[in-house]
DRENKOL-38269 format. One record per residue (C-alpha): residue in three letters; x, y, z; residue number from 0. Coordinates in pm, 1 decimal. Example, Ala and Ser with C-alpha at 12.3 -4.5 7.8 and 13.67 -1.06 7.14 Angstrom:
BEGIN
+---------+----------+----------+----------+-----+
! residuo !        x !        y !        z ! num !
+---------+----------+----------+----------+-----+
!     Ala !   1230.0 !   -450.0 !    780.0 !   0 !
!     Ser !   1367.0 !   -106.0 !    714.0 !   1 !
+---------+----------+----------+----------+-----+
This chain:
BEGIN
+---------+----------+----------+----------+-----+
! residuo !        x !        y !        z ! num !
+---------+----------+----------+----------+-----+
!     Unk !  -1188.0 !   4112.6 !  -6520.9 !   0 !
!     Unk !  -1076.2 !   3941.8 !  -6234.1 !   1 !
!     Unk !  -1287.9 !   3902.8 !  -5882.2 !   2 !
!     Unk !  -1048.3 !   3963.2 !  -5567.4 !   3 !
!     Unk !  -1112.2 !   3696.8 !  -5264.3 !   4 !
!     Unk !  -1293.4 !   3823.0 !  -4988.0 !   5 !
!     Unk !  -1204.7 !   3755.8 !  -4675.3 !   6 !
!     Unk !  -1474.8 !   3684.4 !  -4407.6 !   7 !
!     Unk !  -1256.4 !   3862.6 !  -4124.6 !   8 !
!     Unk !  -1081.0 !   4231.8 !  -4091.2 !   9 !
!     Unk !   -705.3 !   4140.1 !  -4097.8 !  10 !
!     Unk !   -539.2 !   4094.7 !  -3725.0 !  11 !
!     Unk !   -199.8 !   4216.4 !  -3573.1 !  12 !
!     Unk !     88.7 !   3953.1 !  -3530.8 !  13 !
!     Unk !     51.6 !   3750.8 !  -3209.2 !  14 !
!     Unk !   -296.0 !   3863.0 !  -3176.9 !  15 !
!     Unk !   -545.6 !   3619.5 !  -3199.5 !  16 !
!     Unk !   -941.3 !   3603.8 !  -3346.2 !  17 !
!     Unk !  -1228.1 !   3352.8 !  -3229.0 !  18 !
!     Unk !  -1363.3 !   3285.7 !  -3610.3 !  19 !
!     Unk !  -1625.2 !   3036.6 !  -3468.6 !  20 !
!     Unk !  -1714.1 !   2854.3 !  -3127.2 !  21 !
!     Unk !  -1394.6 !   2706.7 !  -3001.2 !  22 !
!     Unk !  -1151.3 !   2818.5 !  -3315.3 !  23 !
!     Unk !   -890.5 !   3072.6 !  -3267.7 !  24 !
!     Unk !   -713.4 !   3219.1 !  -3561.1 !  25 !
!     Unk !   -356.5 !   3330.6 !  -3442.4 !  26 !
!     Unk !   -127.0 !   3503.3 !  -3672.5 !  27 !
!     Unk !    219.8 !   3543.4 !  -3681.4 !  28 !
!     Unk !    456.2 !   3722.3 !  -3878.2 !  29 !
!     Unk !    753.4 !   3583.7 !  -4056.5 !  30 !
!     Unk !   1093.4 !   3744.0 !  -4103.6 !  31 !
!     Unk !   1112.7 !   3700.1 !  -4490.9 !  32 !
!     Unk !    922.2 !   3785.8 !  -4813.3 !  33 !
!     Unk !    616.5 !   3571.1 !  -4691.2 !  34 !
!     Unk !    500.6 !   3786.1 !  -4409.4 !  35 !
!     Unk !    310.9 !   3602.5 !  -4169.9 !  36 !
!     Unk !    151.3 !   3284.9 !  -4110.8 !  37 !
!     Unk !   -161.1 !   3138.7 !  -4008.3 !  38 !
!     Unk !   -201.5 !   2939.3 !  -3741.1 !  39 !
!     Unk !   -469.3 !   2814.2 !  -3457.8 !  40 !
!     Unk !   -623.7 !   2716.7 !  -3182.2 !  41 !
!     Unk !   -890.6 !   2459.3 !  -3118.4 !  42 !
!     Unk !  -1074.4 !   2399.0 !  -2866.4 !  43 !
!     Unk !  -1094.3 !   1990.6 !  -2761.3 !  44 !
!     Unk !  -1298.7 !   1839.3 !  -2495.0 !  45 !
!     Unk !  -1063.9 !   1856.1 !  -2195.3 !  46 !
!     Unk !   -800.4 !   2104.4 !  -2375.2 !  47 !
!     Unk !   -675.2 !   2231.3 !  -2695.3 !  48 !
!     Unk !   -500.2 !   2156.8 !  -3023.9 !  49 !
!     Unk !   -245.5 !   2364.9 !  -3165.7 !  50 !
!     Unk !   -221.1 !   2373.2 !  -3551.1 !  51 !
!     Unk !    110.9 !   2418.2 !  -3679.8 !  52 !
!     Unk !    336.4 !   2634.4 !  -3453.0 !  53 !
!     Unk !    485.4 !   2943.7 !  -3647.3 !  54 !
!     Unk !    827.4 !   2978.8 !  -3706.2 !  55 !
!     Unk !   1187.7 !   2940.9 !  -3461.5 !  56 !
!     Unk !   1218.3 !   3299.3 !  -3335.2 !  57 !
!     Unk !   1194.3 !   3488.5 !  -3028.1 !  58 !
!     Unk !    897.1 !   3700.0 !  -3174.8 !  59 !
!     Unk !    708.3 !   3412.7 !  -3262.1 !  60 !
!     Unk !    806.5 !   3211.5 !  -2894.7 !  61 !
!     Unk !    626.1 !   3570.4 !  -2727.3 !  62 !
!     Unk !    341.8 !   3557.6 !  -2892.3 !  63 !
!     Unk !    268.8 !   3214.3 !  -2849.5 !  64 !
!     Unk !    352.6 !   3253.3 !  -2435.8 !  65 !
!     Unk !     79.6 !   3520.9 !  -2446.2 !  66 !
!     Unk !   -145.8 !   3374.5 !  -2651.8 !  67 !
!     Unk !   -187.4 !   3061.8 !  -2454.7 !  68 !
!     Unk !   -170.6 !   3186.7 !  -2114.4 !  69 !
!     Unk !   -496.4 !   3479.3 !  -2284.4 !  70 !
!     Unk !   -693.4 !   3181.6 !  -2476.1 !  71 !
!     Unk !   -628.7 !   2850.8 !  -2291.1 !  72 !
!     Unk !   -501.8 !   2944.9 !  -1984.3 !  73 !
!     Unk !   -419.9 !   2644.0 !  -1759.3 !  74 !
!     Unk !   -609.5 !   2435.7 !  -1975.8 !  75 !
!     Unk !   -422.1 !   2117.0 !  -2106.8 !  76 !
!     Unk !   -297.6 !   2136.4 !  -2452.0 !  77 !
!     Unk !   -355.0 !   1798.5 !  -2552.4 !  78 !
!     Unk !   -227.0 !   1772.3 !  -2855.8 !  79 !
!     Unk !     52.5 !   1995.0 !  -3145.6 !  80 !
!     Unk !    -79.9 !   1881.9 !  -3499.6 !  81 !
!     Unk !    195.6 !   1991.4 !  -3789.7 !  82 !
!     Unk !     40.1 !   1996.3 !  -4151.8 !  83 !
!     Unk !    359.2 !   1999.3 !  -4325.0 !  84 !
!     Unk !    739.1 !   2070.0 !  -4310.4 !  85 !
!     Unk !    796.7 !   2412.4 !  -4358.6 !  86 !
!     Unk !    987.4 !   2616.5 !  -4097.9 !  87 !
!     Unk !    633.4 !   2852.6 !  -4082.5 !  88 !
!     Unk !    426.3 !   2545.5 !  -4008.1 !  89 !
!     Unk !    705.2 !   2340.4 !  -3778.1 !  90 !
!     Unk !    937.9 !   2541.7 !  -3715.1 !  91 !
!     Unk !    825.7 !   2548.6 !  -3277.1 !  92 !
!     Unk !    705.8 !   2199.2 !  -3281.7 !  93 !
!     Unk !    940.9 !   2074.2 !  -2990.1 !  94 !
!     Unk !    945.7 !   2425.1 !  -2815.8 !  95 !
!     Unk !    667.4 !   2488.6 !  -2645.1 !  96 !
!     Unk !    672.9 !   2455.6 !  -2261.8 !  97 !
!     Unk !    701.4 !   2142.8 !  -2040.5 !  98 !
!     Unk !    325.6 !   2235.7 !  -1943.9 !  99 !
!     Unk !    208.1 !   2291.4 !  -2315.6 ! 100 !
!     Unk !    395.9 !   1983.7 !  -2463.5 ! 101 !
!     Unk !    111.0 !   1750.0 !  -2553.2 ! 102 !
!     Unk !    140.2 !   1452.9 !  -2853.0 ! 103 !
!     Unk !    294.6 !   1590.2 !  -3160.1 ! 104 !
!     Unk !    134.0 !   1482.3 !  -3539.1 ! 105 !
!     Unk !    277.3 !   1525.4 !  -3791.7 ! 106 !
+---------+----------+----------+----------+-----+
């Protein structure tokens, strides 16, 4: 028989957003195809915050994040954007975000 996963956290709404541990925000955005949302986060950096992977191109997704950031980090420095790989889910806002909230980009 197989064992389902459990998951150490209740599931959260698109564009909101989940401190897992100290300085780690889960934010989770939803996707406008088969694959429904996407995982992304926040994490807290001496002096500002790293962004890990950026969602996908859309208006929806360009919202949330506004929101997010101005809730979680505020006028805090975003010092770095850090893309894991090239999928539209995972890159697809990499050179969107603000003037204010453009820090180094890794890919």
């Amino acid at each position: 028989m197989a064992t389902l996963p459990e998951y150490p956290f209740e599931r959260i709404d698109y564009g909101a957003t989940l401190e897992v541990a100290p300085g780690i925000h889960w934010v989770r955005m939803q996707l406008p195809f088969a694959l429904n949302h996407v995982n992304l986060w926040l994490l807290e950096e001496d002096g500002g915050w790293a962004i890990v992977d950026t969602g996908y191109n859309d208006e929806t997704t360009r919202e949330h994040w506004t929101a997010a950031l101005a809730r979680i980090a505020r006028e805090r420095l975003v010092a770095q954007r850090i893309v894991t790989h090239f999928h539209p889910d995972h890159c697809g806002l990499a050179g969107w975000f603000p003037a204010e909230r453009r820090a180094a980009l890794s890919m």
